[in-house]
Structure formats: structure tokens, C-alpha cells
VOKEPA-805931 format. One record per atom (N, C-alpha, C, CB): y negated, z negated, x; atom name. Coordinates in steps of 0.02 Angstrom, whole numbers. Glycine has a CB too. Layout:
N
((Y,Z,X),"CA")
...
This chain:
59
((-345,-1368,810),"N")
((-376,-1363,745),"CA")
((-357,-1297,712),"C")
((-452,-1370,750),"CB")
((-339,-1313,654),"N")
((-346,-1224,620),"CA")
((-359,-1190,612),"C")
((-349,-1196,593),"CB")
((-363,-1117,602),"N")
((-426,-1091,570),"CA")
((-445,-1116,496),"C")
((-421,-1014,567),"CB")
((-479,-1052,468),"N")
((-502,-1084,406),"CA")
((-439,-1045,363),"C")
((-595,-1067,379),"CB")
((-434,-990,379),"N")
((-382,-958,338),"CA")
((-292,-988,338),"C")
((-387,-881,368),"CB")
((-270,-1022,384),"N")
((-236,-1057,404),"CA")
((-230,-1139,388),"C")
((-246,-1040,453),"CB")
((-260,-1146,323),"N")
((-260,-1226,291),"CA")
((-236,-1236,266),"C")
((-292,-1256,264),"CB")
((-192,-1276,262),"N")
((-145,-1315,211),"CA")
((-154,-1369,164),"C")
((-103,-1339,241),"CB")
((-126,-1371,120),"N")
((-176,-1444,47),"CA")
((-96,-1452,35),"C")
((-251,-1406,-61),"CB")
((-77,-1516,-4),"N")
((-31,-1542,-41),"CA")
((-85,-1578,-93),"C")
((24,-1590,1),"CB")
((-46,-1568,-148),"N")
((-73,-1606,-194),"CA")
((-30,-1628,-258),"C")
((-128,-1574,-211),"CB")
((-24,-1685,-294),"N")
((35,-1707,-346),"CA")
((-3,-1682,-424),"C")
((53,-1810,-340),"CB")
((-54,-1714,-422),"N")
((-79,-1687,-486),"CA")
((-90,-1605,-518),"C")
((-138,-1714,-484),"CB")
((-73,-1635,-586),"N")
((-58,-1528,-598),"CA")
((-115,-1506,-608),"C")
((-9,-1490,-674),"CB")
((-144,-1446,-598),"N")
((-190,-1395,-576),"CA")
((-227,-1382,-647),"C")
((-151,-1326,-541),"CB")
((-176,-1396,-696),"N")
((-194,-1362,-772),"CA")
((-186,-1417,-826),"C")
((-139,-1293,-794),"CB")
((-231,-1442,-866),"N")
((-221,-1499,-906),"CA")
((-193,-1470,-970),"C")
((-287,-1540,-916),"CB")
((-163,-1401,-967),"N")
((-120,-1361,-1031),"CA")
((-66,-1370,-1008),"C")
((-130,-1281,-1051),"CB")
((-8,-1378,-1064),"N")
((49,-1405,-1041),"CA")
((99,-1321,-1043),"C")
((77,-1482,-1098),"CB")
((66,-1297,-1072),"N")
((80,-1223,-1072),"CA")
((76,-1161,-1027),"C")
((50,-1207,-1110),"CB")
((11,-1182,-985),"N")
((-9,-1155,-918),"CA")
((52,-1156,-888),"C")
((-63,-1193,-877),"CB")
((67,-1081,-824),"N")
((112,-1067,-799),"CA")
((77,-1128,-730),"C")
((126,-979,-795),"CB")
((15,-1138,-712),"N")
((16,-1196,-663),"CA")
((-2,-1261,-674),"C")
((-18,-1184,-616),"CB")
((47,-1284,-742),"N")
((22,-1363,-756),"CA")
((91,-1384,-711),"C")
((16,-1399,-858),"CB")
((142,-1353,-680),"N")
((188,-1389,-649),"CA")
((204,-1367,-566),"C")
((248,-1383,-695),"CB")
((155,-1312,-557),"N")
((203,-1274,-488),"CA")
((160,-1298,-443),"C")
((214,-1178,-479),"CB")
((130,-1359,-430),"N")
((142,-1393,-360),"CA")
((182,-1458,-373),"C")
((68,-1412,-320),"CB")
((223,-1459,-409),"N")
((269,-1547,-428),"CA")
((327,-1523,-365),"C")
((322,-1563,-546),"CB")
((334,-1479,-373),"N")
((409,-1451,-310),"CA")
((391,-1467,-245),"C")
((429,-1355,-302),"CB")
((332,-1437,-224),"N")
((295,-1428,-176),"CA")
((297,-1506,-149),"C")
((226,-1393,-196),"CB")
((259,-1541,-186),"N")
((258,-1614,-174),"CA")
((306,-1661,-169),"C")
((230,-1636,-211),"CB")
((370,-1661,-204),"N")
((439,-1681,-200),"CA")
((451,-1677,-139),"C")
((487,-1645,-238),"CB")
((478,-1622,-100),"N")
((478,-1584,-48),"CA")
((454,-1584,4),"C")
((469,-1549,-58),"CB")
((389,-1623,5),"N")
((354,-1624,60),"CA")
((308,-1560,90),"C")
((401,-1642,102),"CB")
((310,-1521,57),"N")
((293,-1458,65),"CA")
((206,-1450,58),"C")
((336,-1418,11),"CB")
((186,-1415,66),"N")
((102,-1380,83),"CA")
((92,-1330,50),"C")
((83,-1353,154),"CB")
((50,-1301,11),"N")
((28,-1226,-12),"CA")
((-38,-1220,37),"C")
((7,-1218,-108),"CB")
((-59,-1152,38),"N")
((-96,-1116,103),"CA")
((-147,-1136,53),"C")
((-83,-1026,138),"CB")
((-217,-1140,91),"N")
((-280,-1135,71),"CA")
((-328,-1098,89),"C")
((-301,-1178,74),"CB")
((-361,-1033,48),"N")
((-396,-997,75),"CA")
((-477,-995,62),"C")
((-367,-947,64),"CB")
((-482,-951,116),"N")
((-561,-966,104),"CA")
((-625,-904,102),"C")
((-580,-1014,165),"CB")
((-592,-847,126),"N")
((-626,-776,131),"CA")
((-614,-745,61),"C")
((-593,-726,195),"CB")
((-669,-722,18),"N")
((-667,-691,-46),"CA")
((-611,-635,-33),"C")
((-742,-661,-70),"CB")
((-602,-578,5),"N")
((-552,-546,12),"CA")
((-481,-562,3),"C")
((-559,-531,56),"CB")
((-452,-627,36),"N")
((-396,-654,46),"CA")
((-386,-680,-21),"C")
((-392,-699,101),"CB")
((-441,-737,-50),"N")
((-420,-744,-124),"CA")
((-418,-682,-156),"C")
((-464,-787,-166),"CB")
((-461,-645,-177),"N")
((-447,-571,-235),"CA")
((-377,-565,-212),"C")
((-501,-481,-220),"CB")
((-348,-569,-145),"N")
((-268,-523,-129),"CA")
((-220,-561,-168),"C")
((-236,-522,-39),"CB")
((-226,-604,-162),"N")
((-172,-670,-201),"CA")
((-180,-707,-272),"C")
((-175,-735,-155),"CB")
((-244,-719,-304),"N")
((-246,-736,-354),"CA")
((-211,-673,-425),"C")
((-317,-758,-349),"CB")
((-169,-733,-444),"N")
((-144,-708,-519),"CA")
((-195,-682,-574),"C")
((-108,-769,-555),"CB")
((-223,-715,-570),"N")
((-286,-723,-645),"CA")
((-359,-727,-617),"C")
((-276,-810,-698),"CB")
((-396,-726,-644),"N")
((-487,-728,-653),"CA")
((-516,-758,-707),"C")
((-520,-659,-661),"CB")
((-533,-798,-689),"N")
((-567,-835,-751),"CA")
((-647,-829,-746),"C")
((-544,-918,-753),"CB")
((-702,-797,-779),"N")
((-755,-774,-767),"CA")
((-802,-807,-828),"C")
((-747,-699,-762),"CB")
((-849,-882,-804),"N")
((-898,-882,-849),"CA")
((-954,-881,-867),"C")
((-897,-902,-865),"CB")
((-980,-874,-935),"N")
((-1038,-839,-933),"CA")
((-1090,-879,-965),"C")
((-1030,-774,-964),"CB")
((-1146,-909,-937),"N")
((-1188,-954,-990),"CA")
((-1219,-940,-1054),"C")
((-1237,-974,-962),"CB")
((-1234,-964,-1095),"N")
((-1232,-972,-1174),"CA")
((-1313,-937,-1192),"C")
((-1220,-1070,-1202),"CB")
């Protein structure tokens, strides 16, 4: 079994329903390919790797 930090996802559908978004296409390769992106799960490990922050705030 894996750990948790050590998970792998495939997935075909795009991430971003903007066709403009830099990730409405970058798991289509991945999936062609046969390939896996890592899946994380410790707040540390995401902050290290995430591009962007999207932060919301109720009305």
C-alpha cells in the first residue's frame, strides 16, 4: 500500500472549465500516455508545489 504522500490519480477531464486556464489541458498528455500525476496530502507539501491560491471569502 502507499503512503499517503506517495499517491497517484490519472484523470482525462480538464481541471479548468476556462479554455484560457494554463490547466484546462495539462493532464490530456498525462492521460494519452498512460501516465499518473502525484497526489498530495500534507498542507506543507501542497504550499511547496502549488502554482496559484485561490482564497474565498463569504459574502
Amino acid at each position: 500500500m502507499q503512503t499517503k504522500e506517495k499517491r497517484l490519480a490519472g484523470l482525462f477531464v480538464q481541471q479548468s472549465g476556462d479554455p484560457e486556464s494554463v490547466h484546462y489541458r495539462d493532464l490530456f498528455s498525462l492521460w494519452k500516455d498512460n501516465r499518473y500525476f502525484p497526489v498530495y496530502f500534507s498542507k506543507k507539501k501542497i504550499e511547496g508545489v502549488a502554482d496559484q491560491v485561490l482564497e474565498l471569502q463569504p459574502k
